[in-house]
C-alpha positions as CSV (number, residue, x, y, z in Angstrom):
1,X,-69.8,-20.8,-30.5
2,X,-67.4,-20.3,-27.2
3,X,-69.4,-16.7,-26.8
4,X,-72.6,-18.0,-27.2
5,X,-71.3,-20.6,-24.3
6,X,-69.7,-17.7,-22.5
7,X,-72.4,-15.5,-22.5
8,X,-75.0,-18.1,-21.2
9,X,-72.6,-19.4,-18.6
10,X,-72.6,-15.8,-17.3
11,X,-76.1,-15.1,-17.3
12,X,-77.0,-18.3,-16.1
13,X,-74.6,-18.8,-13.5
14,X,-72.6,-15.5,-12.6
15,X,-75.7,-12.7,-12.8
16,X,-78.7,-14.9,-12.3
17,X,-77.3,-17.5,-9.7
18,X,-80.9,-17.6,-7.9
19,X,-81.7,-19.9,-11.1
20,X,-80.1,-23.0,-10.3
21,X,-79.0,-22.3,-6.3
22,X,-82.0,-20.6,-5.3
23,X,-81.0,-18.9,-1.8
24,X,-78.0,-21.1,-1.4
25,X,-74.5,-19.3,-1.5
26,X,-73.1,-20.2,-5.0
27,X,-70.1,-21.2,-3.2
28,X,-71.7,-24.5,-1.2
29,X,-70.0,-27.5,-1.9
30,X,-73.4,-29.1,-2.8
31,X,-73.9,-27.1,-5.7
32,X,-70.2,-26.5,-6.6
33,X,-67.8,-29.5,-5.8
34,X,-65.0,-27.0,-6.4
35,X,-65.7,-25.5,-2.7
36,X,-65.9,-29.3,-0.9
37,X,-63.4,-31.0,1.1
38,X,-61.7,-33.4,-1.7
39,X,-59.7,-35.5,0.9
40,X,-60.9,-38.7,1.4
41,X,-63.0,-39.2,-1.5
42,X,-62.6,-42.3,-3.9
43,X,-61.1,-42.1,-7.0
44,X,-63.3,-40.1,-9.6
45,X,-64.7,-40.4,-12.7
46,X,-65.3,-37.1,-14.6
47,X,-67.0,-36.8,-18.1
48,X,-67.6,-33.4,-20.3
49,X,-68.1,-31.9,-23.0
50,X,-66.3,-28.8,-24.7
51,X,-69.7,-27.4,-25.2
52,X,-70.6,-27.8,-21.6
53,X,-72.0,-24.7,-19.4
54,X,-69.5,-26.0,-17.0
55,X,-66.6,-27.1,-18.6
56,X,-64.4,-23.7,-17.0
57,X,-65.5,-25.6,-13.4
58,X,-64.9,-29.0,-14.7
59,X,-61.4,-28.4,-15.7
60,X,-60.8,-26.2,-12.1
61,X,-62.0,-29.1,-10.5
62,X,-59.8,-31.7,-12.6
63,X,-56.9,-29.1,-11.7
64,X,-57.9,-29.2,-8.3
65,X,-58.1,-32.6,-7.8
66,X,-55.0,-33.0,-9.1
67,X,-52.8,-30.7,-7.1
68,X,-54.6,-32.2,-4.4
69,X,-52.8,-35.6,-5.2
70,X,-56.8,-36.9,-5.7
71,X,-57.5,-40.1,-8.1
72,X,-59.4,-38.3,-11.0
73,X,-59.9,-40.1,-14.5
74,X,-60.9,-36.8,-16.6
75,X,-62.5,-37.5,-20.2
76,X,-63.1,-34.2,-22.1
77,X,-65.0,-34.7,-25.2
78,X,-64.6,-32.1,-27.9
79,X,-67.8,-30.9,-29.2
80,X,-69.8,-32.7,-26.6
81,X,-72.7,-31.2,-24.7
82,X,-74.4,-31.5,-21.2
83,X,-75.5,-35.4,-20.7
84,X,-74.2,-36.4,-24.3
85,X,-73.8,-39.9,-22.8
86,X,-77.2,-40.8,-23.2
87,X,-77.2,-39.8,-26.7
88,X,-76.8,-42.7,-30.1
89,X,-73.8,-41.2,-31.0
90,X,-70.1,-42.3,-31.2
91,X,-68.8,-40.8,-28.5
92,X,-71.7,-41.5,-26.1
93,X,-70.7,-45.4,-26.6
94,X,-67.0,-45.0,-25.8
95,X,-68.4,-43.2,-23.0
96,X,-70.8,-45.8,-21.4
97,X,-68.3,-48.4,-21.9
98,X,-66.0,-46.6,-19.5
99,X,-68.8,-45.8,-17.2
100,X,-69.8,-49.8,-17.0
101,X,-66.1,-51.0,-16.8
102,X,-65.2,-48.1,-13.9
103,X,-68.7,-49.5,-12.0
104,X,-67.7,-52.9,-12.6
105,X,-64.1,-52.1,-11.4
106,X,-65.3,-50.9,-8.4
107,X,-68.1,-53.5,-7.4
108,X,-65.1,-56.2,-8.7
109,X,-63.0,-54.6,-5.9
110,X,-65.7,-54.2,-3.2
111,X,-67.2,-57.5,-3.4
112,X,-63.4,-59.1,-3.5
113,X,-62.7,-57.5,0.4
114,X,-66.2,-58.8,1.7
């Protein structure tokens, strides 16, 4: 399973980067948040999956963020996919419930300091 993962991560994002960044260097903080100036951003909320393409950059980043004293509330779900939120399954729940309280949180917070 983690080969299968590996190998498409590599073709998809190492040897055929055109596919998803077109003529953009790989290394753009628009495409990869792992190149971008973290200081100054809000707290963030990160959700993945261990069967996420990504999940090698989503854990840099969560490392990243971390050493860079940034707010970030990392969920990893094991044997998750890409946008398994959206999906009628356990997991996606437990995960829209802490997407809706985190929103909440935040508008809560805003709305108080208006």
């Amino acid at each position: 399973d983690n080969n299968l993962l590996t190998n498409i991560y590599n073709k998809l994002f190492d040897k055929e980067p055109k596919l998803y960044a077109g003529n953009t260097d790989r290394r753009h903080y628009l495409l990869s948040p792992i190149y971008g100036e973290l200081e100054g951003l809000a707290e963030i909320t990160l959700f993945i999956g261990t069967r996420e393409l990504i999940l090698p950059d989503a854990r840099r980043f969560h490392r990243i963020a971390k050493e860079q004293n940034i707010k970030i509330n990392y969920h990893e779900y094991p044997g998750m996919n890409h946008v398994f939120p959206v999906y009628p399954i356990p997991e996606a729940k437990e995960a829209r419930k802490i997407i809706v309280e985190t929103i909440l949180q935040e508008w809560t917070i805003k709305s108080s300091t208006i």
